[in-house]
C-alpha positions as CSV (number, residue, x, y, z in Angstrom):
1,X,-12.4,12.9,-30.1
2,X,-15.1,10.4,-32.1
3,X,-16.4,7.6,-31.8
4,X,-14.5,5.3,-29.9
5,X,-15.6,1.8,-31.8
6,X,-16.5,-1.7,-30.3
7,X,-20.1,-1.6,-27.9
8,X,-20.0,1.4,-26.2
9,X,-22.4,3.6,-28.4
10,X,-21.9,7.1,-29.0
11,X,-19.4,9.6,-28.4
12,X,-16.1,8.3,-26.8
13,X,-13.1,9.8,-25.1
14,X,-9.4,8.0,-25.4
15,X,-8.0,8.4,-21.6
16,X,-4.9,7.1,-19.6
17,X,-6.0,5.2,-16.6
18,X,-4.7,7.8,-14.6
19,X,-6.9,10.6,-16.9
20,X,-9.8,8.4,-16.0
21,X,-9.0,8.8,-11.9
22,X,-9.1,12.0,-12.4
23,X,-12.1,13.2,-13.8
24,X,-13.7,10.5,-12.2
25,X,-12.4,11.5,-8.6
26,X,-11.3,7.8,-7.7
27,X,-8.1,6.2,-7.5
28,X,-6.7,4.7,-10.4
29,X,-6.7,0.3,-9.7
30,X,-10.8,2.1,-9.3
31,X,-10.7,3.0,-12.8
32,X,-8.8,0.0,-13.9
33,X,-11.4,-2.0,-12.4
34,X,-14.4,-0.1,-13.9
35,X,-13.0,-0.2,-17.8
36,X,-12.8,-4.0,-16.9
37,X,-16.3,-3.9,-15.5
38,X,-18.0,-1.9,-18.3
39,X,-16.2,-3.5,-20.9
40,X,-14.8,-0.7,-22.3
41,X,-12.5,-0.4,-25.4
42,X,-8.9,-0.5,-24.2
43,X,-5.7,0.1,-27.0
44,X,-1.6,0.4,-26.0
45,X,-1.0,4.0,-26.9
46,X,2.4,5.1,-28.3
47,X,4.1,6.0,-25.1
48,X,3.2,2.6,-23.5
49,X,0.5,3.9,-21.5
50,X,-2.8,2.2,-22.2
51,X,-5.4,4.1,-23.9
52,X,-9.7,3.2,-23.0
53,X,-12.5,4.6,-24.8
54,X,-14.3,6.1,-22.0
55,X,-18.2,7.5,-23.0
56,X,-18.6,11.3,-22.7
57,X,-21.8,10.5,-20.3
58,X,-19.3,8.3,-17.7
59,X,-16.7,11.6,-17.4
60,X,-18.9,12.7,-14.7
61,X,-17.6,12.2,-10.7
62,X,-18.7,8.9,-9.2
63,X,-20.0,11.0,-6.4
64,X,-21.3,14.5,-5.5
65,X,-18.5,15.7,-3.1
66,X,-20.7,18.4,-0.8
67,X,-19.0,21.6,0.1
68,X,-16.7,22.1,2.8
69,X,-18.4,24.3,5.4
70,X,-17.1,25.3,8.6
71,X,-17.2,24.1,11.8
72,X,-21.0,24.0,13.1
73,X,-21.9,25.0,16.8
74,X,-23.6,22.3,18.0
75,X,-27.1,23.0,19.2
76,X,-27.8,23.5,23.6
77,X,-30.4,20.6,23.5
78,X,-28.1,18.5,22.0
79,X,-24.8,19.1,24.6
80,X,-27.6,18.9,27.2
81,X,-29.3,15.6,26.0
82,X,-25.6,14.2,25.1
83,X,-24.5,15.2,28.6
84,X,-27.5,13.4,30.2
85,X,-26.8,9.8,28.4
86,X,-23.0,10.0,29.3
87,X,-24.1,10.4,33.3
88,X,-27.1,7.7,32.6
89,X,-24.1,5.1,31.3
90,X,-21.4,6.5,33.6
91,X,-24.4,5.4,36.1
92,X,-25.2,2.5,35.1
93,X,-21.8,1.0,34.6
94,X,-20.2,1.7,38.2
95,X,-23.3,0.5,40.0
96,X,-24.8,-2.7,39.4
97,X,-28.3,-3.3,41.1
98,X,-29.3,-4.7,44.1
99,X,-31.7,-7.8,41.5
100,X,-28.3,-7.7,39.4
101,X,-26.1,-8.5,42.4
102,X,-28.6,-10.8,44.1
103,X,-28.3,-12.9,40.5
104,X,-24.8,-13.1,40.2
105,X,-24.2,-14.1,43.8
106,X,-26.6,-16.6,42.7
107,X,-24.2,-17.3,39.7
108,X,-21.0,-17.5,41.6
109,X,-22.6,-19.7,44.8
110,X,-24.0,-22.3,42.1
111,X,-21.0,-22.8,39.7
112,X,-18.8,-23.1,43.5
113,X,-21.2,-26.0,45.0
114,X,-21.3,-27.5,41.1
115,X,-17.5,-27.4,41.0
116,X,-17.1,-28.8,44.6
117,X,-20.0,-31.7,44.1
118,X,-18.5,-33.0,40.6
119,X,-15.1,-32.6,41.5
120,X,-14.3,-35.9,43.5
121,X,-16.3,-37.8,40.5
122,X,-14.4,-36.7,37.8
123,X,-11.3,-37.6,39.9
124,X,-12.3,-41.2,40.7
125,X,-12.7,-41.7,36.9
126,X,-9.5,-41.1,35.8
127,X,-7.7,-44.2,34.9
128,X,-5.1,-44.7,36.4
């Protein structure tokens, strides 16, 4: 459709927002937002709808959208290796270690004799 004017360079094509979206495959505040970004040449058109001088090079989709392909069978090894880590966590989760438990008896017996040492010290400060 020409040259479009101001400092896009080259060949130009006058699109809705919504024209934009489309042949860009995003959503529309997308394209609203990348005419604002690029600076592109913007004009009310006659039906109210604003018109933007997009470049014929920018027409392309923002992304390569890969073919839809149908459901893959997943490979033995990897049921058999996903199968193992599931019984590994399962595992590790339900029983703790005898070191683990041994340290957080530890844990529990040392914040009890803590709380039951400070406890009458903290009391006698209060004022009161």
């Amino acid at each position: 459709m020409g040259d479009g004017g101001g400092d896009n360079g080259g060949d130009s094509r006058w699109m809705t927002y919504a024209e934009l979206a489309e042949a860009r495959g995003i959503k529309e505040p997308a394209a609203v937002r990348l005419v604002q970004r690029r600076r592109w040449e913007r004009q009310p058109g006659n039906d109210g709808a604003a018109r933007v001088a997009v470049p014929v090079a920018e027409l392309r989709p923002s992304r390569v959208v890969a073919p839809a392909v149908g459901p893959v069978a997943p490979d033995s090894r990897d049921m058999e290796a996903l199968t193992r880590e599931r019984q590994r966590a399962d595992a590790a989760e339900t029983v703790p270690t005898a070191p683990r438990q041994g340290r957080l008896a530890y844990r529990i017996g040392w914040t009890r004799r803590n709380a039951t040492a400070t406890r009458p010290a903290r009391i006698a400060k209060r004022p009161g």
